[in-house]
Residue, then its C-alpha position, 0 to 999 in steps of 0.5 A: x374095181x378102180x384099182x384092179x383096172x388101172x393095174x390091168x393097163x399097166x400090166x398090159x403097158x409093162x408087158x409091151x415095153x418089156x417085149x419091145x425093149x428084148x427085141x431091141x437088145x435081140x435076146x429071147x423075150x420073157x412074157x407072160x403065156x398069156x400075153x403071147x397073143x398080143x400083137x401091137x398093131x392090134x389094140x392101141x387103146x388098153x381100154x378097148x383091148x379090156x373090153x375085148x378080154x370081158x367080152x368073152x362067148x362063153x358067157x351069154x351076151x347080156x352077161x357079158x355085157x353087163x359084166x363088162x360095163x360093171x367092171x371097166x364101164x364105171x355104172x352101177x347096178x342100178x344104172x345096168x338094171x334100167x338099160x336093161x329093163x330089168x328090176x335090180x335084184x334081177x341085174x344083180x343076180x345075173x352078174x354073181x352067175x356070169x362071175x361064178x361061171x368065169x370061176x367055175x369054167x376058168x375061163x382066162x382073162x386073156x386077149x383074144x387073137x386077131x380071127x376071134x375078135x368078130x365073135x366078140x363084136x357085138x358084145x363089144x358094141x353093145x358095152x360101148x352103146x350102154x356107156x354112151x347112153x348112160x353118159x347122154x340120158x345122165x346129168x352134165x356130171x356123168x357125160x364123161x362117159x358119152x365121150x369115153x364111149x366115142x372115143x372108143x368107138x373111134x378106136x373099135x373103127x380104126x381096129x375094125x375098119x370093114x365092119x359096118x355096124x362099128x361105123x354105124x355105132x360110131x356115127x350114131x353117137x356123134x350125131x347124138x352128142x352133137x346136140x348136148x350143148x342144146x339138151x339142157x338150159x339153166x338145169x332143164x332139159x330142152x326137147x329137141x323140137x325146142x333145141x337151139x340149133x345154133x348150138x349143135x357142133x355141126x363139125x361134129x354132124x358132118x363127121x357123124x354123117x361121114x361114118x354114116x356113108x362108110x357104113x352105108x358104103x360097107x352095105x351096113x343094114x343092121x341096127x346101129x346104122x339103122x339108128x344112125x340114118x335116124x340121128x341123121x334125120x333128125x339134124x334135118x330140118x324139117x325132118x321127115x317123118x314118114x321116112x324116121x317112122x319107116x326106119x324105126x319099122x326097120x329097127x323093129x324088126x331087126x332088135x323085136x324091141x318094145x322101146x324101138x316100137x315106142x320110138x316109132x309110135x313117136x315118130x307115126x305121131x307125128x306123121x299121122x297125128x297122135x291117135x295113131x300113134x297112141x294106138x301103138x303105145x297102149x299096145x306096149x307091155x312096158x308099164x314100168x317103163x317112164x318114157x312109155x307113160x310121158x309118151x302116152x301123156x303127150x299123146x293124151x294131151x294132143x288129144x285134148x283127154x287132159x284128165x288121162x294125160x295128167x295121170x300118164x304123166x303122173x305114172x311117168x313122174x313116179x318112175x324117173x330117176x333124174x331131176x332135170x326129167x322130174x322138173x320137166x315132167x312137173x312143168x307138163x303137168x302144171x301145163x295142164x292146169x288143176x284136175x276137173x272140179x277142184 
């Protein structure tokens, strides 16, 4: 895949200086058709312009997005089942069908023009927001992919520069990466409440906040921005609460996401105490879903129920695929002290 993506890049360069060389000795040009279309001043980033030939409509937008974060995004299959929240086998499936159905349907791995790449956009933008979370959730190994996510998505603004929800993508991950210095101390993680702020990169912030107005400018109201006010507010300090909890009421009726609802029950935690914010957990049909029984633990033992938070926490433990997340959910447990009657 490696190869085959690396070989598509230097196809798309050879083409372009092909066609720039001819007009320069004004003779006909000789190109591929397929790459007719392509006008120089549209994608300056091959990477970019690679993600728009995956991202095509004839396939479902999770298709596509998978597909796409498969073959140019670097993750695996299991790591594209756990964003999506689907079990492996599933995922697997789903990609066989998409490449079976661009077989089937010769659909052509062609760039498409200027008027078609709005319909591509929020394929698009979900494939650089998976690359971005895969890098930021993912051990120090993997951040490469967070900075290759902003640096497409710096692309994607400067390509798009009208589109909100871009700008709202693109401030969303730079007020997010901001914090990474201070997300993990000694191979643990450091929760944002115990982050060291002296670490965040506050140039990075102001950017982050910048692309925000832009978006706002634009009169963006869709979820990336939405998810870019929180950020945004969660750099505050003190940060408030009510308002973040208000927002993720906005994000959850915008996405009708279970994981969104899970955020916002945090957040309502926080600004009216964790039984409210417990009743909307145990409301969520994600039992396979770690971060759902680590917030139930915390819930449980704010509420002093130290016996059921023990349990949340040990559900919580047996689902998690990271080692800084299992060492830190063992120390929440060992917090706790030993069950009753032993």
């Amino acid at each position: 895949m490696t190869t085959a993506r690396n070989r598509a890049i230097d196809r798309i360069r050879r083409d372009r200086t092909l066609a720039a060389k001819t007009r320069l000795l004004d003779v006909p040009e000789v190109v591929d058709d397929d790459m007719d279309d392509i006008d120089d001043a549209t994608f300056k980033d091959e990477r970019l312009e690679l993600v728009f030939t995956c991202c095509h409509p004839a396939l479902a937008t999770d298709a596509q997005v998978a597909l796409t974060l498969r073959t140019l995004g670097g993750l695996t299959t299991p790591e594209i089942a756990r964003a999506f929240l689907v079990p492996e086998a599933t995922m697997a499936q789903r990609l066989v069908r998409a490449k079976r159905k661009i077989k089937t349907a010769g659909i052509p791995f062609r760039v498409p023009p200027d008027h078609l790449l709005p319909d591509r956009v929020a394929a698009v933008l979900a494939v650089v927001y998976l690359i971005f979370n895969a890098g930021y959730t993912s051990p120090p190994t993997r951040v490469d992919l967070s900075a290759e996510a902003i640096r497409l998505g710096r692309a994607l603004a400067e390509l798009m520069p009208d589109e909100p929800e871009v700008h709202g993508l693109l401030a969303m991950m730079l007020l997010h990466d901001a914090r990474r210095r201070a997300r993990v101390r000694g191979g643990d993680l450091v929760l944002l409440e115990d982050q060291d702020r002296a670490l965040w990169d506050a140039a990075q912030i102001e950017a982050g906040r910048a692309a925000l107005d832009r978006a706002l400018a634009l009169r963006g109201q869709g979820p990336y921005v939405v998810q870019a006010a929180i950020a945004s507010l969660h750099a505050d300090e003190p940060r408030d609460w009510p308002q973040i909890a208000a927002l993720y009421a906005t994000l959850a009726r915008l996405t009708d996401s279970p994981v969104v609802e899970l955020s916002r029950a945090v957040a309502v935690a926080e600004a009216d105490g964790p039984e409210a914010g417990l009743a909307i957990v145990d409301r969520l049909a994600l039992d396979g879903y770690q971060y759902l029984h680590a917030t139930r633990g915390e819930l449980l033992r704010r509420l002093g129920r130290t016996d059921e938070a023990r349990d949340a926490y040990g559900r919580a433990l047996a689902l998690a695929h990271d080692d800084a997340e299992r060492r830190l959910l063992e120390r929440r447990i060992a917090a706790l002290g030993a069950p009753a009657g032993r």
